[in-house]
N, C-alpha and C positions, 0 to 999 in steps of 0.2 A: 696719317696712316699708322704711326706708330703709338697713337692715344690710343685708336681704335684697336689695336693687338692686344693691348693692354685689358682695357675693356673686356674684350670679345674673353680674354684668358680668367677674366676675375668673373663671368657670366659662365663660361663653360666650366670654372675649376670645380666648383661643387656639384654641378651636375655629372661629369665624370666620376665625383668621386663614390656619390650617391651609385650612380650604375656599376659602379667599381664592387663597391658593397651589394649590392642585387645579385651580382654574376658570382659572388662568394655564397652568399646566403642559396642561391639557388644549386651553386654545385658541393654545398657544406654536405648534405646528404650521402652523392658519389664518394666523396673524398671520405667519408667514414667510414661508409663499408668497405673501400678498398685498404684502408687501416686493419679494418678489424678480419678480413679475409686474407689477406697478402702479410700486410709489413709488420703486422703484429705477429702472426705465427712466425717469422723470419725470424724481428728481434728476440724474440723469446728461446728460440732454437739458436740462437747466436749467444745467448745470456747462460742457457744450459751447459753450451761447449766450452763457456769457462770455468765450471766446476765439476766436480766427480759425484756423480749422482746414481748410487749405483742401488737400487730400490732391493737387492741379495743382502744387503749389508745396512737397513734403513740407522742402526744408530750412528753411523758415521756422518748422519747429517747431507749437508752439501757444502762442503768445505771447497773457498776457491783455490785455481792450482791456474789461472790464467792461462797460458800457453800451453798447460802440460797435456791435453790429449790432444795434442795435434803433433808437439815432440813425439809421442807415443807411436800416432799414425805413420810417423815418418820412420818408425825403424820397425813397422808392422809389415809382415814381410804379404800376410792375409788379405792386407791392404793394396798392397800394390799389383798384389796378383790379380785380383779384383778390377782393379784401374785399365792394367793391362788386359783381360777380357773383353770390361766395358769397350775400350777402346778398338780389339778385334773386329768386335761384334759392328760395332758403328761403321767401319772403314768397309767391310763383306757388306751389308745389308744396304747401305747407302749407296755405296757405286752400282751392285744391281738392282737396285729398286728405280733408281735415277735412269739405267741405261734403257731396261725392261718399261719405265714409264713414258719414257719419249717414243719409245717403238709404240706403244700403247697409243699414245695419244696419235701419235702419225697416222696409224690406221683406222682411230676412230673418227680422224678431222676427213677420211678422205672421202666424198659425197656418194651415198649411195643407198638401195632402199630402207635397206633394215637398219641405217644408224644409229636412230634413237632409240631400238631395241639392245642392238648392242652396246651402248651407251651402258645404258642400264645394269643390263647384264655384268657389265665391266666392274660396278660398283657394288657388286653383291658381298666379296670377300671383305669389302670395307665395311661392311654394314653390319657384319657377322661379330660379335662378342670375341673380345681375345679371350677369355677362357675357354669359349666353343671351337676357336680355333685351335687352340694351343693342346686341349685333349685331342682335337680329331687328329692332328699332326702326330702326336705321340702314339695315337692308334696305328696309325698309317708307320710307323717304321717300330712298331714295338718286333721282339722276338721271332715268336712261334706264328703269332696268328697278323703280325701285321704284314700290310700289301705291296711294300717296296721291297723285300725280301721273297715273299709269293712272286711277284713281276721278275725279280732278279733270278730267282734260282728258275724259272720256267722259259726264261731266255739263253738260259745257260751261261750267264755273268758272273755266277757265284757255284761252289758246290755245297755252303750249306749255308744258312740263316745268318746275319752277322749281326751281331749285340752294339746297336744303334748306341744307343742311351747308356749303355755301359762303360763305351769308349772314349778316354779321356777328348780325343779329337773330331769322330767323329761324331758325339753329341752333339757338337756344332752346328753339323749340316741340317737335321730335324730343325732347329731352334732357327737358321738363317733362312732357311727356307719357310720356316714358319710366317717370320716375319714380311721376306717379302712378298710373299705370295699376298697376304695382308692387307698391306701398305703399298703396294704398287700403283693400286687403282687411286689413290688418292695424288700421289704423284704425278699421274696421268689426268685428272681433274683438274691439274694448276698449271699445268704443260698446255694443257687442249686449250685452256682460257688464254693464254699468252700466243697460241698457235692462231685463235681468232680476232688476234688485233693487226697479223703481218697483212702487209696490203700484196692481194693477188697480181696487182701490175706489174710488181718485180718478179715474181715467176714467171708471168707474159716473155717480161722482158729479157730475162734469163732462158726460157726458151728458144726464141727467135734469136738470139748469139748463139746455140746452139749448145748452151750446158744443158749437163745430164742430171739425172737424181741427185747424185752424189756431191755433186758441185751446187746443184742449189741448197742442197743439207749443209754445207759447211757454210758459203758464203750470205747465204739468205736465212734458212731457218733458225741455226744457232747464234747466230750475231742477236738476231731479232728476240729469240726466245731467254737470252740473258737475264733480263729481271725476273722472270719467271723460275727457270732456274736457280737463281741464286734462294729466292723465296721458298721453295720447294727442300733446298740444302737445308735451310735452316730452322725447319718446323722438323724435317726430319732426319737432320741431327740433333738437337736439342730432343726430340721425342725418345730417337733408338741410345740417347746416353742414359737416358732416364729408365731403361724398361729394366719391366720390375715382373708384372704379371703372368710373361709369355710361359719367361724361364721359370717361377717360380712354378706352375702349372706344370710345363712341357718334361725338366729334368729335376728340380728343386736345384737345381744350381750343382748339383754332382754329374758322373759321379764324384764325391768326395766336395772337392769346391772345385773342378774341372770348369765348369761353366756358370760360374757366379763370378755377375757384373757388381759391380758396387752397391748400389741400390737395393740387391738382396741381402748382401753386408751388411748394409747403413741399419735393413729390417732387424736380419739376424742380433745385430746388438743393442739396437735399440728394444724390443720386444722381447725378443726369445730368450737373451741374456740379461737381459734388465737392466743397462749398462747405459744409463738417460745421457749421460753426459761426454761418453765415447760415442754412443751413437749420433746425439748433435752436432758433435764437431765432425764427422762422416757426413751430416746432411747439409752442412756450412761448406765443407768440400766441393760435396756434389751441384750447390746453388749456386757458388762462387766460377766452378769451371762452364756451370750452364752459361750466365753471366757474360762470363768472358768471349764465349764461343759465340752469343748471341751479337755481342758490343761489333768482336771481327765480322762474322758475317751482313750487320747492318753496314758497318763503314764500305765493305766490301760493294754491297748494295749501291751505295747511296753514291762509291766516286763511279760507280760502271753509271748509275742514271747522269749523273752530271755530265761524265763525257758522252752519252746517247745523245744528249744537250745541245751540247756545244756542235 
């Protein structure tokens, strides 16, 4: 028995090795465009954030300074104010878009004639262009002529117009509500699909004991809808750290830098300032905390499926 292992190992070694090489040569292709699409623009934007490239000033070269624009970032006060926005803005958008998408999905999973119209209908703001969105929003609470201000002073909530987009704090509200109104529906797409995998016998069953809505929402729908959820956090957190367009549209990030997330930053210096080398080590920031946020939310994932498991 043990000739024949032997054997069987010296008959199969080159044929493994052979398929070994097929399965390279066949994914040799994937594996280069993900180089040349992904990890090359990375390294590359990791190789700029080590030196001062600053295209105002082209005969200084690119002299390296290693660390030095990230020391810089860290006593950049521009920077953290930035940080701290991004971060506002994700904590508002995400917990109501999360709360607003599970009501969503609840009412579009419950049976009845027009759902796949409303379905649909649900997914329209998702379909819609953020630039189409991010003007119309801006429409809607401008000054003089926008409708949330008309609706406000004709209910008597206001006695005159209030400068939305002017206000350090309330330019917020246009920009979050922008968002979720948005990105809700797609919340609600990942929510409804995790809502179709709970088995209706535990509602039976939950019924006939005699719980109510509420008790089946806590003890039945949310336990159940966890992967789904968690899934749902982390496309849309990773997405709302990253936005760039809404605001850049909606208020350009004013007024002043009131409402500029990182990413308009990372733009502003990288582009507008010509500042290649400050602004890399800004997008090394910005990759590194996505990164990170993405690594916690998988483990997060992955010990809630383990224990679903067990």
């Amino acid at each position: 028995m043990i000739g024949y292992r032997k054997s069987g190992n010296r008959k199969g070694g080159p044929r493994r090795d052979r398929e070994a090489l097929l399965a390279w040569c066949l994914a040799a292709p994937a594996l280069a465009l993900i180089f040349a699409v992904a990890l090359f623009p990375a390294l590359w934007t990791l190789w700029e954030s080590l030196h001062v490239h600053d295209l105002r000033m082209p005969w200084r070269g690119r002299p390296f300074v290693g660390l030095g624009n990230y020391l810089e970032l860290a006593t950049d006060r521009r920077f953290w104010q930035a940080m701290l926005h991004t971060a506002g803005f994700v904590a508002a958008s995400v917990t109501l878009e999360m709360i607003l998408g599970l009501a969503l999905a609840l009412a579009l999973h419950r049976p009845h004639r027009l759902r796949g119209l409303l379905r649909t209908t649900a997914l329209l703001p998702w379909a819609i262009p953020t630039v189409v969105t991010a003007l119309v929003w801006r429409f809607i609470f401008e000054e003089q002529a926008g409708i949330a201000n008309a609706l406000m002073v004709n209910l008597g909530l206001i006695d005159r117009p209030l400068t939305w987009l002017a206000d350090p704090v309330a330019a917020w509200i246009p920009v979050v509500l922008a968002d979720v109104w948005k990105t809700t529906p797609f919340v609600a797409v990942l929510l409804l699909a995790g809502l179709q995998t709970v088995d209706e016998t535990l509602y039976e069953a939950a019924r006939i004991d005699g719980a109510g809505w509420w008790q089946q929402l806590i003890h039945i729908t949310l336990p159940s809808l966890k992967p789904a959820i968690l899934v749902a956090l982390i496309f849309r957190t990773l997405d709302a750290f990253r936005v760039f367009d809404l605001i850049y549209v909606l208020t350009g990030g004013g007024p002043g830098t009131a409402t500029e997330p990182i990413a308009l930053y990372s733009f502003s210096a990288l582009l507008q300032n010509l500042r290649f080398g400050y602004g890399s080590a800004m997008g090394v920031v910005v990759f590194a905390t996505s990164m990170f946020l993405a690594i916690l939310y998988i483990r997060r994932l992955g010990l809630k499926s383990e224990g679903r498991g067990r």
